[in-house]
N, C-alpha and C positions, 0 to 999 in steps of 0.2 A: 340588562342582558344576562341570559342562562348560558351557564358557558357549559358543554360537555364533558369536561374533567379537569380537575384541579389536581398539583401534587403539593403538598404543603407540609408546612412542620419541617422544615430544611435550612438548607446554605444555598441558597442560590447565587451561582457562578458568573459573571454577566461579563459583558467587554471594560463597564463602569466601577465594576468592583462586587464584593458581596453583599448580598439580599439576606436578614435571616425572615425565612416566608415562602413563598412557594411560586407558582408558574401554572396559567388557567390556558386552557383549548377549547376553540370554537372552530368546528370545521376542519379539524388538522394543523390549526394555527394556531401561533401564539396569540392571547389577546390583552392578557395581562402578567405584568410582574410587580409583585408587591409585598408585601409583610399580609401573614394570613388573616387579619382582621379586615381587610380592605380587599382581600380575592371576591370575584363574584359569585356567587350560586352556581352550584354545579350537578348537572346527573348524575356525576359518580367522584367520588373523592379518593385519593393514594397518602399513606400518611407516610414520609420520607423519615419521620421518627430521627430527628435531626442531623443526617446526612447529608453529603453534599449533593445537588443539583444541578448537572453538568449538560452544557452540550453533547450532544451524542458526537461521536469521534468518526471521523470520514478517512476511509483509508484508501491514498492513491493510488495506490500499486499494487496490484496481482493478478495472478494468473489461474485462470482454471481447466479442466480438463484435457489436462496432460500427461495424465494416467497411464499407462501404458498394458498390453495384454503379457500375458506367458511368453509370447515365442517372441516381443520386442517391439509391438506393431501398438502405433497408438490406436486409443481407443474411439477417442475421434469426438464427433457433436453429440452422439446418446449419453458420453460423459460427461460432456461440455454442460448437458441439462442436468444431471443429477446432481453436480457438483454444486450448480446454483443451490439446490438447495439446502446439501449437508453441511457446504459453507457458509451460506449466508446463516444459518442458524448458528453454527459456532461463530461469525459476527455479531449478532444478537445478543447471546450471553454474554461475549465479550465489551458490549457496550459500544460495537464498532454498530451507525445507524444508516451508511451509505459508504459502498463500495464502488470503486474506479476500475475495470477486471478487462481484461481482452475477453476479444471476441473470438473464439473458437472459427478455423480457416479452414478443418476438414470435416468433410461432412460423411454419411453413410457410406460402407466400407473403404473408409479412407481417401476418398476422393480431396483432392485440394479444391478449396474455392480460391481464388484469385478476384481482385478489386474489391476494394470498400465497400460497395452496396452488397456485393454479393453476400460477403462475411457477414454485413448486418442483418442482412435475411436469415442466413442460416442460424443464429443468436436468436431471432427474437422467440423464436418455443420456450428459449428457458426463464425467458421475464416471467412467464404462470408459476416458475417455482421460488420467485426472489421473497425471502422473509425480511427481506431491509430493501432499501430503496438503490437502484443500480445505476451504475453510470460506465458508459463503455470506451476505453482509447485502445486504438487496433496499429499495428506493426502498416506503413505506407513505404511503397520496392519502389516506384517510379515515379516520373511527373502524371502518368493517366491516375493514379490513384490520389495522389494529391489533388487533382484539377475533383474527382469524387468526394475526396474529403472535405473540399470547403464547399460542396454543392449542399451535403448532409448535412455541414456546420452553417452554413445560409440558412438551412429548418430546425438549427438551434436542438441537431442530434448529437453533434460532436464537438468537441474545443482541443484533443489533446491526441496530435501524430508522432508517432513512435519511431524511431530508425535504432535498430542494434547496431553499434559499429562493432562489437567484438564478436561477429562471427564474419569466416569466410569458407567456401569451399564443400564442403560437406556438411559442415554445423550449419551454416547458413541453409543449404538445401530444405534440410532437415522440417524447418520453419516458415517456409515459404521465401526467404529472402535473397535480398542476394547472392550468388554463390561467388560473384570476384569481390563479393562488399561493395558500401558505398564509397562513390566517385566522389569526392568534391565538388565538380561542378554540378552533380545533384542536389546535395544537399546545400550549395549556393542556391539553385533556382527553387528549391526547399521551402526555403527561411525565406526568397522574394515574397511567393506566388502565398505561403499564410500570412507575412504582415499588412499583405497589398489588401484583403479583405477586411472588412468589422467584423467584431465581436471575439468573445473571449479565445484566447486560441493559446497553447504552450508546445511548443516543441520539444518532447521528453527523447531524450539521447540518452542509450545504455553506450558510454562510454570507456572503452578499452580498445587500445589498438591493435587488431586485428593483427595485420603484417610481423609487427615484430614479437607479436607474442607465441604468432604458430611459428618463429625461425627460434624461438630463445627456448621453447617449451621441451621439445623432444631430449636435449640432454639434460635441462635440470632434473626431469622426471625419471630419465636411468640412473640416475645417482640414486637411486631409492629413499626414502622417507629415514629419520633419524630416530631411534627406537619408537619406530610404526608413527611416527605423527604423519598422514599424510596431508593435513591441514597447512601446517607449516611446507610443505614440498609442493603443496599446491600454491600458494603466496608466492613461496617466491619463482617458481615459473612463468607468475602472473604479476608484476612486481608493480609498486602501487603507481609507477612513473606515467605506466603504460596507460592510464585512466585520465590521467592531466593530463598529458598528450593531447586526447580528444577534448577533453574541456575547454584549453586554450586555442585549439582550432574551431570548436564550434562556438564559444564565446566571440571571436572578430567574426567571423560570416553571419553571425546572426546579429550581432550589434551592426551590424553595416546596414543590413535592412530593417533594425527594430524590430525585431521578430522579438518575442520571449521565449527564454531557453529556461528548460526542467532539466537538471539533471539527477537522475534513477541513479538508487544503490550506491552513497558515493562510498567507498569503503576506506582512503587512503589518507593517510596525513600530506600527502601534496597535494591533492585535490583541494584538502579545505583550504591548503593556506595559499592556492591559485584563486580561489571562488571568492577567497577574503579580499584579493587581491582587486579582482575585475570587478568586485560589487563596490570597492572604495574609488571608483573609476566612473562609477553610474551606469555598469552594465544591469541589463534586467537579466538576470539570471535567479533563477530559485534550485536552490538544492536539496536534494533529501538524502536519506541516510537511511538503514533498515534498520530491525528490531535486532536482529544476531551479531550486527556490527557494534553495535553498542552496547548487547551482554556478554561478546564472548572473542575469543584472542585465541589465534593459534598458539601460544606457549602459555593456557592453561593445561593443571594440571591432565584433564578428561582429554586433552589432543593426545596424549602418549598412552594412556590407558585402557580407552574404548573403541575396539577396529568400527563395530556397528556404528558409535557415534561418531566415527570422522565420515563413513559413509552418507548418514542422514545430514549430515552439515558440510557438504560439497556442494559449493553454490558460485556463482557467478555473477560480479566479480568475487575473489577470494576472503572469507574472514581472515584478518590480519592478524598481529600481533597487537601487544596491550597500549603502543607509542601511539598506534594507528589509532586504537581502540578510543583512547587521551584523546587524540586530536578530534575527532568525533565528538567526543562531549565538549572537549571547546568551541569547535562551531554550534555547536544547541545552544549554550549557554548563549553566547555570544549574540545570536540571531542570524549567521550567516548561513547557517542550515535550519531552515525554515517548516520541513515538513518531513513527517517520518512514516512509512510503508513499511509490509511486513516483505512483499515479493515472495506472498505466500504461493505453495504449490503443493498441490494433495497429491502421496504416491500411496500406492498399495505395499505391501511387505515387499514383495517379489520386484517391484520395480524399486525400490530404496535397494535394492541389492543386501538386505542385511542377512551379514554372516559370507558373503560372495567378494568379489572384487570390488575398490576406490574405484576404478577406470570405469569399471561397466555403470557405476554408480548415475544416475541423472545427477543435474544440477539443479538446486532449491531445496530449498529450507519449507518445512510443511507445518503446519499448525500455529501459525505468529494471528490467525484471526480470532484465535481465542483471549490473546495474552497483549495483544499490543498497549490496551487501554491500563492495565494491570500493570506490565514489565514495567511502561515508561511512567508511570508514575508512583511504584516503589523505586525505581532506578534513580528519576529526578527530581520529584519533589521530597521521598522521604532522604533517599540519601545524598543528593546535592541541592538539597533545600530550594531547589525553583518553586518560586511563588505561583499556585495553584491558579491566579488567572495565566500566566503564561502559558500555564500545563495545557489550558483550551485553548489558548492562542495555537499554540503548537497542533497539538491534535485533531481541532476541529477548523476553526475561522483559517488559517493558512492554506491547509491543501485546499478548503471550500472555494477557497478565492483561487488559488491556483486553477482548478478543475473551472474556473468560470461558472460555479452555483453557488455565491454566494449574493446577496444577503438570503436566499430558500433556507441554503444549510449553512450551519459551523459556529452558530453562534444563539442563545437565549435572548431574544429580542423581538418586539411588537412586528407582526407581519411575518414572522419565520417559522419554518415547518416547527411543528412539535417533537422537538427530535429530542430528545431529554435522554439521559440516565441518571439513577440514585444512584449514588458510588459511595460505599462504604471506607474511607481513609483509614482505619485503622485495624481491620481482617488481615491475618496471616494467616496462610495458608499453603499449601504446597500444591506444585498443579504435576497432574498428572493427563495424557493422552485418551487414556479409556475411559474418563468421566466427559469430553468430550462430543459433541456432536461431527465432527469434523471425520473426514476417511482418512486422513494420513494416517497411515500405521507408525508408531513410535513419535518418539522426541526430542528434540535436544533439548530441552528446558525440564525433562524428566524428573519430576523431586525435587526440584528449583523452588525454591522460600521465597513468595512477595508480600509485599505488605501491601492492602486496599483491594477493592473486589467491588464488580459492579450486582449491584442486587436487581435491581429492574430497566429494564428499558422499552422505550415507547419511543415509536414509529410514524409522525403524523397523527400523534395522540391517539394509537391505539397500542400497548401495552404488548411486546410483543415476546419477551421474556422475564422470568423475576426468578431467584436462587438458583441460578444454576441452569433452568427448563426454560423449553417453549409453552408460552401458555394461550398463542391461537391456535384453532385448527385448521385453519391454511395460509398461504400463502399470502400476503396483503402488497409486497414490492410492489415497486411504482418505478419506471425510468424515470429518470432527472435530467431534463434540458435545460442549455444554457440558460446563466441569467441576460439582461438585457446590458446589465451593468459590469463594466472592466477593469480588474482592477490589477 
């Protein structure tokens, strides 16, 4: 057999342990892993110049085109599509080779679409501009949308329904949802009507309680921020209780019907040590954690110093303090937080409010598609020494299985997509915004020192970035349906 590209001369990464040798493609597939004297012949050779050989990093969570115009009006689906592209390429570079992203709900001049097929329609224009490979989990307000959901997940288009519980009233409008918030006994018939079907499926809950945060919110926020942190004034309006709250209610309603529960963004130290709690119980619960909760704490010194950077890091739920921050990397370590998302979100200067008002500011942190594969492994393998197979555990094989595509993605192994990056372990460097592909304006990670850098990545073994650049000329994405297999 002539296989179509070999990468060789490496550390290859495996579930098994490390290869030093390289990873051959035939068709988009893996077909072989071995030491390069036993790769097969290939049409084009990559010489990884003895780097590591990683699976390409799958990132669950984000959102796009949420941009907003001058006078405050979203921009709607024509952003919805540009954004696929400006970000899926700053995933690229980033070594991120499949993305998990909503599906854009308004369509041309602002109209709302309503119902899961609908939104999926108005989506699929921007799969022509995906440079990685796309996977879609969309925000579900009723039982009509659910009883949709699992018709699209029966064609093996969907595995992962979304319910915000921390909005109500206005914010919720805002997003299509509901405006009294979710009922209970919705999200009971919820968690029935996905476990009563096959195949892969997660119930991802932004969990924060609604009720009591818009009754606790209004006066901690007149107390004003304490020399301008208003990181720190936003916490604790939003205090980390209010987030386990929802955990331990949607942990027994979904355990009653064996549903699997995702829990998005967990940002608090009671959350993890609830999730440690009900996972030693044999609840199927998966939790993740973002990329800002784990580099950054409201009582660093940049909370008191930079009004523009408390603006661009006003996110939901709140970046906490550094206990928070602690308990965070004890669940990584530990494995009770299994999977890590950026809940990335592209703003323009004008919508980040910078130099303007905290309040008027949106919520979300922009640019983690560039950095996630970077952040968290200078953050955990070089500084809390996590053994680099974990680091793909984590990364890639996790959410793959979460999202229901796994064995396709998450993992270097015979039969799996050719999803590969060379990752450099040992590049320091500083990252900066404007070298970026990506449209957020600014950064919080601005002049931030990582150690490790991914140099190339391939797509279904087609090479889809290397130093920094895109090196196809179009767009090669592919949607990603479920696997067959559940794990």
């Amino acid at each position: 057999m002539k296989a179509d590209l070999i990468v060789k001369n490496g550390i290859v990464v495996t579930n098994e342990g490390l290869i030093k040798g390289g990873v051959a493609a035939k068709d988009g597939v893996i077909v072989a892993i071995a030491a390069d004297e036993n790769l097969p012949e290939a049409e084009k050779e990559y010489d990884a110049k003895g780097l590591l050989i990683m699976p390409g990093v799958i990132e669950p969570h984000c959102h796009l085109g949420l941009d907003k115009n001058e006078d405050g009006s979203f921009k709607g689906v024509e952003r919805y599509i540009e954004d696929v592209a400006t970000e899926s390429k700053a995933a690229a570079v980033g070594g991120i080779t499949t993305i998990n992203t909503t599906v854009e709900g308004l369509g041309p001049g602002g109209k709302r679409f309503y119902g899961v097929k609908n939104k999926m329609e108005n989506a699929k224009p921007a799969l022509d501009n995906a440079y990685v490979d796309i996977k879609y989990y969309l925000g579900v307000k009723d039982d009509e949308e659910i009883a949709e959901f699992n018709e699209l997940r029966d064609e093996g288009l969907l595995s992962c329904a979304k319910v915000f519980l921390g909005f109500k009233g206005a914010a919720a409008k805002v997003f299509g949802h509901p405006e009294e918030g979710y009922s209970n006994d919705f999200l009971f018939r919820a968690a029935r009507d996905l476990a009563a079907q096959k195949g892969p499926v997660q119930l991802m809950v932004h969990c924060e309680d609604a009720s009591v945060m818009n009754y606790m919110a209004p006066a901690i926020e007149a107390e004003g921020p304490v020399c301008g942190n208003y990181i720190d004034l936003y916490d604790r309006s939003r205090p980390g209780f209010l987030e386990a709250m929802d955990l331990c209610k949607m942990a027994y309603i979904t355990h009653y019907h064996n549903c699997p529960l995702y829990i998005v963004h967990i940002s608090a130290k009671e959350t993890v040590d609830q999730l440690e709690w009900f996972q030693s119980k044999g609840y199927k619960i998966t939790g993740e954690t973002c990329l800002h909760y784990l580099l950054l704490a409201s009582d660093d010194p940049i909370c008191f110093e930079n009004p523009d950077w408390n603006n661009m890091a006003k996110v939901s739920p709140p970046i906490r303090n550094s206990s928070n921050r602690d308990a965070l990397w004890r669940g990584v370590m530990n494995g009770s937080i299994t999977c890590i998302g950026t809940d990335h979100v592209n703003y323009s200067a004008h919508t980040n409010k910078l130099g303007g008002s905290f309040w008027d500011a949106p919520g979300g942190c922009g640019d983690g598609m560039s950095l996630l594969m970077t952040a968290l492994f200078s953050e955990g393998v070089v500084k809390r020494k996590m053994p680099v197979e974990d680091f793909t555990k984590l990364m890639s094989e996790n959410p793959a299985k979460a999202l229901g595509i796994y064995p396709q993605k998450g993992a270097i192994r015979i039969g799996s997509d050719f999803d590969v990056v060379v990752f450099d372990p040992h590049e320091k460097w500083k990252f900066s915004f404007e070298d970026t592909y990506s449209t957020h304006y600014g950064s919080i990670y601005e002049e931030r020192e990582f150690q490790g850098r991914p140099k190339a990545t391939f797509v279904r073994g087609t090479m889809i970035a290397e130093n920094g650049k895109i090196v196809v000329g179009k767009p090669t994405g592919k949607y990603v349906k479920n696997s067959t297999t559940t794990y």
